[in-house]
Every structure is written in C-alpha cells, then in structure tokens.
C-alpha positions in Angstrom: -62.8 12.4 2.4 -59.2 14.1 3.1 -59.6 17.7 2.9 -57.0 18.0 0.2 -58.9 15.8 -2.3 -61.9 17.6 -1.4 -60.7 20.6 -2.2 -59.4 19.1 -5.8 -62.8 18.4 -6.0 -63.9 21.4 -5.5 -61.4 23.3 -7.6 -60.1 20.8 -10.2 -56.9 21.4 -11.1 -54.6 20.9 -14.5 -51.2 20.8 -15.2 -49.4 21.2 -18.3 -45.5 20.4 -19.2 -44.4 23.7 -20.9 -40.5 23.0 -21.6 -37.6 20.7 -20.9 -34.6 23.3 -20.3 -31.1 21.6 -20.8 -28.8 24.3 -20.0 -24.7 24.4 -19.5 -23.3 27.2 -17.4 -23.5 30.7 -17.4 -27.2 30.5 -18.3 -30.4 32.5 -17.1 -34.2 32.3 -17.4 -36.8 35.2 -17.3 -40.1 34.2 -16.8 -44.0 35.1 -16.2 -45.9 36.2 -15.1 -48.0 33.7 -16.9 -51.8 33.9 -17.6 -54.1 35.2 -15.2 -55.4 31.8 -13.9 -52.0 30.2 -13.9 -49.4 28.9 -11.2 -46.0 28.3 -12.6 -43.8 25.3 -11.8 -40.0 24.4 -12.2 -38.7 20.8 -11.4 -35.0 20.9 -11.0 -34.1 16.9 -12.0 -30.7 17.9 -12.8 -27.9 20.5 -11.5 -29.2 23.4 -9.5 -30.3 26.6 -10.2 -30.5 29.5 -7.9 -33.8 31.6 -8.0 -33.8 35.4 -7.3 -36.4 35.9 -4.8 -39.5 37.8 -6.6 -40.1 39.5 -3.3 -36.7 41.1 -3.2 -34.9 38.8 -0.5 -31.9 36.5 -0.2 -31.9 34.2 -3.4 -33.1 30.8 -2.7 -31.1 27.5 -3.9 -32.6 25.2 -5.4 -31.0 21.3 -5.8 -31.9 18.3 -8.1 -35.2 16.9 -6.3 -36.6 20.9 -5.3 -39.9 21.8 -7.0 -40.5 25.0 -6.9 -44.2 26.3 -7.1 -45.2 30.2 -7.6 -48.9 30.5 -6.7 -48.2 34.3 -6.9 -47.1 34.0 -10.5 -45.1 36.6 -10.2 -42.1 37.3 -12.7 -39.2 35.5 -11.7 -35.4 34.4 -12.7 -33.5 32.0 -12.5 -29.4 31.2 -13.3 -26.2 29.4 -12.4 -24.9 32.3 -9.7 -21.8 32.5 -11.5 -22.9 36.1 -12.8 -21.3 35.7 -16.4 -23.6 36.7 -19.3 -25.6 33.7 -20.6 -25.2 31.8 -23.4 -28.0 32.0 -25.8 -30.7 29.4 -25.7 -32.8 27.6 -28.6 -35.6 26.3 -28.7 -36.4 23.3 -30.6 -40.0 21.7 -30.7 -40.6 17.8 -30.2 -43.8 16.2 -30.5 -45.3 16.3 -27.2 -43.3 19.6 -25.7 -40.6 22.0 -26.6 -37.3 22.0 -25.7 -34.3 24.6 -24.7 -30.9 23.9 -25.0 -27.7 26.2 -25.0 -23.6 25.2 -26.1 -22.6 25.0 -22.5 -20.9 22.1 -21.2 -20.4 23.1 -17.3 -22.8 22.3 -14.5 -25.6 21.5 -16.3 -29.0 22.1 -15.4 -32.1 19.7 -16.2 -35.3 21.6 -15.5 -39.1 20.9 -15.9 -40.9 24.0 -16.4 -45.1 23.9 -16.7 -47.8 25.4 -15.1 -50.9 24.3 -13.5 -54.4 26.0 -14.7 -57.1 27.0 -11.7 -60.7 27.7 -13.2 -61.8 31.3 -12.0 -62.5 32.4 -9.6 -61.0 29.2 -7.7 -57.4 30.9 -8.3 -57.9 33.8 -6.6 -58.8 31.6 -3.5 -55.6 29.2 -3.7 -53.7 31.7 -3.9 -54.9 33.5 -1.4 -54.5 30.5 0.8 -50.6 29.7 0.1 -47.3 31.3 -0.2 -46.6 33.4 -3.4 -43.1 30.9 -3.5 -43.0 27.6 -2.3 -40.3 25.1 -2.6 -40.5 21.4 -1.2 -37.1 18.9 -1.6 -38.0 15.5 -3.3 -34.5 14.1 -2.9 -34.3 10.9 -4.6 -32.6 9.3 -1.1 -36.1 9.7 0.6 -37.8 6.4 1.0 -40.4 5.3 -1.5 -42.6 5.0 0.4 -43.2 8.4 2.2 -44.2 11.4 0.0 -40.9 12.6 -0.9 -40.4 9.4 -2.4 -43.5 9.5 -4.1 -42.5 12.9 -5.8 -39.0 12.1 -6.6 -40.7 8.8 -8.8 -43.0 10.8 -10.2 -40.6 13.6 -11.1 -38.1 10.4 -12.6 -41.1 9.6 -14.8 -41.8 12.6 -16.4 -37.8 13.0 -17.0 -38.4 9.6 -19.0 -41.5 11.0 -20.0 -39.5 14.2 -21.7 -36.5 12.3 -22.7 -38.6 10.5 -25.9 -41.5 11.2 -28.0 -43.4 8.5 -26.7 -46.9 7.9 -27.9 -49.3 9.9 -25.5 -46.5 11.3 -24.3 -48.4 14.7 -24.1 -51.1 12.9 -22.1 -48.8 11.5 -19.3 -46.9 14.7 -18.9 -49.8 16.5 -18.1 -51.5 13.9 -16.1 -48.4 13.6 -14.0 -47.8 17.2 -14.0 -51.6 17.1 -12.2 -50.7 14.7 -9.8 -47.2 16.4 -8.9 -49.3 19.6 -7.5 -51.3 17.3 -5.3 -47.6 15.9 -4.0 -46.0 19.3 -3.3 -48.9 19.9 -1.3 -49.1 17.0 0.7 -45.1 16.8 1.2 -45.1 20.9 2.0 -48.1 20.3 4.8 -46.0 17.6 6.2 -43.3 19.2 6.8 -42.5 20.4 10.3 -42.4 24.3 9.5 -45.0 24.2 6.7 -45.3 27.6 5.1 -48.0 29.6 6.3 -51.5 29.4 5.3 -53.8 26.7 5.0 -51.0 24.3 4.7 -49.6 25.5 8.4 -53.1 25.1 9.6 -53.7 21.3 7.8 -50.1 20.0 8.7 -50.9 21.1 12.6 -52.2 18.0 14.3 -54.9 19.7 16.2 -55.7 22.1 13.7 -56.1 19.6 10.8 -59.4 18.0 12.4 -60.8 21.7 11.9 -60.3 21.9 8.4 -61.2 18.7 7.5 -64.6 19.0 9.2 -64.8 22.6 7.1 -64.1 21.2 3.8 -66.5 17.8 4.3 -69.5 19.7 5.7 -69.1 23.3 4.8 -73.1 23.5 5.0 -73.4 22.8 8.6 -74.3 25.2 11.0 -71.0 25.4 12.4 -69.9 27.5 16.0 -66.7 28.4 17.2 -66.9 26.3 19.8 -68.0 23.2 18.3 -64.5 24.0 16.2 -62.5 24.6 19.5 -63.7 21.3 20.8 -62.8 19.3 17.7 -59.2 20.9 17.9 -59.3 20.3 21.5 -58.5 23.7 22.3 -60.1 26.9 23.7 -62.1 29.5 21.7 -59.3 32.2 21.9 -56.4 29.8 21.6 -58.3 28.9 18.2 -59.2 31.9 16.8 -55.2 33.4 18.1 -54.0 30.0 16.0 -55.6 30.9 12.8 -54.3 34.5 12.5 -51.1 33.3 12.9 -50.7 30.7 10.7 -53.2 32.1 7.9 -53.9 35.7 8.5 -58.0 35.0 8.9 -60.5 33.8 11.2 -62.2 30.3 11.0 -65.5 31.4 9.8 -63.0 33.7 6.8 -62.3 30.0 5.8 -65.8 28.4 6.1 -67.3 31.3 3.8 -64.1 31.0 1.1 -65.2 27.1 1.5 -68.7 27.9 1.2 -68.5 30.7 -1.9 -66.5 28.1 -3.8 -69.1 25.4 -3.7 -71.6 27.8 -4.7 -70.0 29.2 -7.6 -69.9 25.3 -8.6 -73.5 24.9 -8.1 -74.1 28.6 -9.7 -72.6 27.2 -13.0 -75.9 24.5 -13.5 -78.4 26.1 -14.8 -81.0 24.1 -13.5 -80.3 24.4 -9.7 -82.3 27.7 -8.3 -80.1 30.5 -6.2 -82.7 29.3 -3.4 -81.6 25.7 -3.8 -77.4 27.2 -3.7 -77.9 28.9 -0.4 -79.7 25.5 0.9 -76.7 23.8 -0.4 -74.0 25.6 1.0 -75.4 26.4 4.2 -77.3 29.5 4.4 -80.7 29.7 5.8 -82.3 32.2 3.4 -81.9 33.0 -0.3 -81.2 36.8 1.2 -78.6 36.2 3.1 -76.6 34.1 0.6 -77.5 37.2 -1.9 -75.2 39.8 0.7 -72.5 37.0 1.6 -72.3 36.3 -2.2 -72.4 39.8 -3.3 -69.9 41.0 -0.5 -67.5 38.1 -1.1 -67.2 38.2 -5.0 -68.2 41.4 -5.9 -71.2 40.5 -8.4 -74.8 38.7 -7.2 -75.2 35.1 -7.6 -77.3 36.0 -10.8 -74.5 38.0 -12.6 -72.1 35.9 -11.3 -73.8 33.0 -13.3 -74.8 34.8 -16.4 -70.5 35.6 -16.8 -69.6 32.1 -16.3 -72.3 30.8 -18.7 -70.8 33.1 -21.6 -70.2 30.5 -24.6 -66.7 31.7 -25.4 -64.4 29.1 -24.1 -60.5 28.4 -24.7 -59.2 25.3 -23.4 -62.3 24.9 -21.7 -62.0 27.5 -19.5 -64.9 30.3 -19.5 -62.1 33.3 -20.5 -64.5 35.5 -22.1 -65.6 36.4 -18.5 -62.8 35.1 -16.7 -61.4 38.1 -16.1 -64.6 40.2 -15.2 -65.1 37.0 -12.6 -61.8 37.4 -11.4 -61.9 40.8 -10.4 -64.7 41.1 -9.3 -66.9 43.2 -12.0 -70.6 43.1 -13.2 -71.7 41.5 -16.3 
C-alpha cells in the first residue's frame, strides 16, 4: 500500500463543509482557531483573497484554484487588500450548509471554508509532521488527468455541490471535503519544493522508498542501514537528509509510526498490552511500557482507560480527548 493511504488508515480522517462565503469587495474574514482536533480549510473557486500570514510574514495570495490548509489552526484572516473597512456579512442557513453573503458588487470572492477532524491523539502527530500553512494551486488549466486536475474537478463539484440543496447534499460535501485533503497532499508532495516535513521526505525520489517501507512494516526490526540501502544512500547522508527536510531522525519517525498503531490497537479491549508491543514491533511488553510512556505521556493502560470513556460527540472520544492530547493521566 502507498504510504499516504496507509497512513489514512491509520489515522482516518473527516472533513466537513462549514460555509460558502460570497463576498463583494472590501470584505474580511477572522477565523479559528477552531476545535482542538481540527485543521481548517479555505477553497478559493472564485476571485482571490489575500491571507495575512499567522506567523507574522509577507501576506500570501491566494488565486481561484489555491486551497489553502492550516494544520497549525492557528487564528487567521483573510480580505481583498484594498484596506477599506468591510461591508458587513450575513449569514443565511440552507439545508445542507450555511452561507455568507455581503452587498458588494466588486471583485467578488467565492470561498469554501470547512475543516477536517483528526481523532486524538493522531492530530498532534499530523501536525507535527506538516507545515502550520500550506497552500497548493489547483488551477483549472492543469490537465485532468494529473493531480491538479483531479483537485480542480473535485473542487468544481462541491461548488455545484454548494450552489443547490440537493438531496444528500450534506453527504457529498463532506465526503468530497475527505477526499480533497488526500489531494492537497498528494499534489503538495509532488511538487518540486514540497514544504518541509514528511511531505519533503515522501515527494524525494530516494527518500520516498524509506517511508513507504516505514509506514507498511512499522513492526520490523528495522537498522539504519537497511534504510540507507533502500534509499540508496549512505548512513550519514540519511540521517543529514531527514533533519533537513523534517527536523527528526528516522527511527523519530518509525516510533511516531509505531505509537500511532498502538494507540489503534490500545482502543480494543480485547487485545492484551503484551499482544500491542508484539504488534507494533517491540520485543518485550517493558520496553513498549517506557517508549509508550515517554512518547505520550500516560502508560498504555491509562492511555486506554481515557480513550474508552463513554462520552462521545460526533464520535469522537472528547470527554478525554483533551487529557489524551496533552498528555495527562486519567
């Protein structure tokens, strides 16, 4: 299996249409941060918009065909850059999503805004593996066939998608809001200068072979130079090639791999902590006790006992999500 669709099978992820802006100039939008286990999304299918960079740099442009994805869900803004006071929005609810409009007639924007929803504590690792910001271009002149084709259709659908109450209209949107995040992954790790993290190390040809083999058979005894050989490169050259382009070592990744399989298997009850540390590749139940323990902050047995709590909201464990998240004792 790919490692991308590995590692949506690992960490399954869902997406979620939030509002269809439809904005004439001057306008403006404030958003997030949104909830703890959430990645916000705008799809600009209209206009353009220009996007204040939430780390305090040069304000990024964004065109019809940009996504732009926030792993860091950070609070962020967006408006026209013609520095005139906006004119007020309303919101008005359809069936199957909400929609904001304003009275402006000039350069008008058509935006997609939604979020995509990461179980914890699989958030915390996707985010630590990409960019707090990243932005790929879906123009609607790429070819169909290559990815950024793919994305501009499936952007074009949801449009349609938004434009009507359709019947399961809801349904689509979110399905297709799903598949767009697999998209803006593939396109952003095919891209020559793919931002750093793991999608600089899966879009580099002799690289990729590394983290496929990681993500297919994370429970193999696996040695630096067994993953030197498959990248056809030496031990140093390696190791020198994943600080750059992700800030960690190889076996940093493995373990991350690793601790989210077993926090998979740690939510069966019938599987033993034995069994887990068989499973993901640890020897003995004691060491998979420390690396657990020193990786998410809790032991395999509190860990399970918070994600088994019966509160759930939108089935996602929340009554302990946040302990999980940061790392606390239950």
């Amino acid at each position: 299996m790919d490692w991308l669709s590995r590692l949506f099978e690992m960490m399954p992820v869902r997406g979620r249409l939030d509002l269809r802006c439809s904005y004439g100039a001057p306008w403006r939008i404030e958003q997030g941060p949104g909830g703890a286990n959430e990645m916000p999304y705008h799809a600009v299918v209209g206009g353009s918009a220009i996007l204040d960079d939430p780390a305090g740099g040069k304000p990024l442009r964004l065109e019809a065909g940009d996504i732009l994805l926030l792993p860091g869900n950070p609070r962020h803004v967006m408006h026209d850059g013609g520095g005139a006071a906006p004119l007020k929005a309303h919101n008005r609810a359809s069936l199957n999503f909400t929609i904001s409009e304003n009275p402006g007639s000039d350069a008008r924007l058509d935006l997609l805004c939604g979020h995509f929803s990461i179980a914890p504590p699989h958030d915390r690792l996707l985010r630590s593996y990409l960019p707090p910001v990243l932005i790929v271009r879906a123009s609607s002149r790429a070819g169909e066939r290559d990815t950024a084709g793919q994305l501009a259709g499936l952007v074009a659908l949801m449009r349609g998608e938004a434009a009507n109450d359709h019947l399961g209209g809801r349904a689509m949107l979110n399905a297709l809001s799903t598949a767009m995040f697999a998209l803006v992954l593939r396109l952003a790790s095919e891209t020559g200068d793919a931002p750093r993290g793991l999608l600089a190390l899966a879009g580099h040809p002799r690289l990729a072979p590394v983290v496929a083999a990681m993500f297919n058979e994370p429970a193999r005894a696996w040695t630096l130079p067994e993953f030197a050989q498959l990248a056809n490169m030496s031990r140093a050259t390696l190791a020198r090639q994943f600080q750059e382009k992700v800030g960690r070592s190889p076996s940093d990744l493995l373990t991350d791999i690793r601790m989210t399989l077993a926090t998979n298997e740690l939510r069966k009850g019938s599987i033993s902590t034995g069994a887990v540390a068989e499973t993901v590749g640890y020897l003995s139940e004691a060491a998979f006790q420390r690396a657990f323990k020193a990786h998410m902050g809790l032991t395999p047995a509190q860990w399970r006992k918070a994600a088994q709590a019966p509160a759930t909201i939108d089935g996602l464990e929340l009554a302990s999500a946040e302990a999980i998240s940061r790392g606390e004792n239950a």
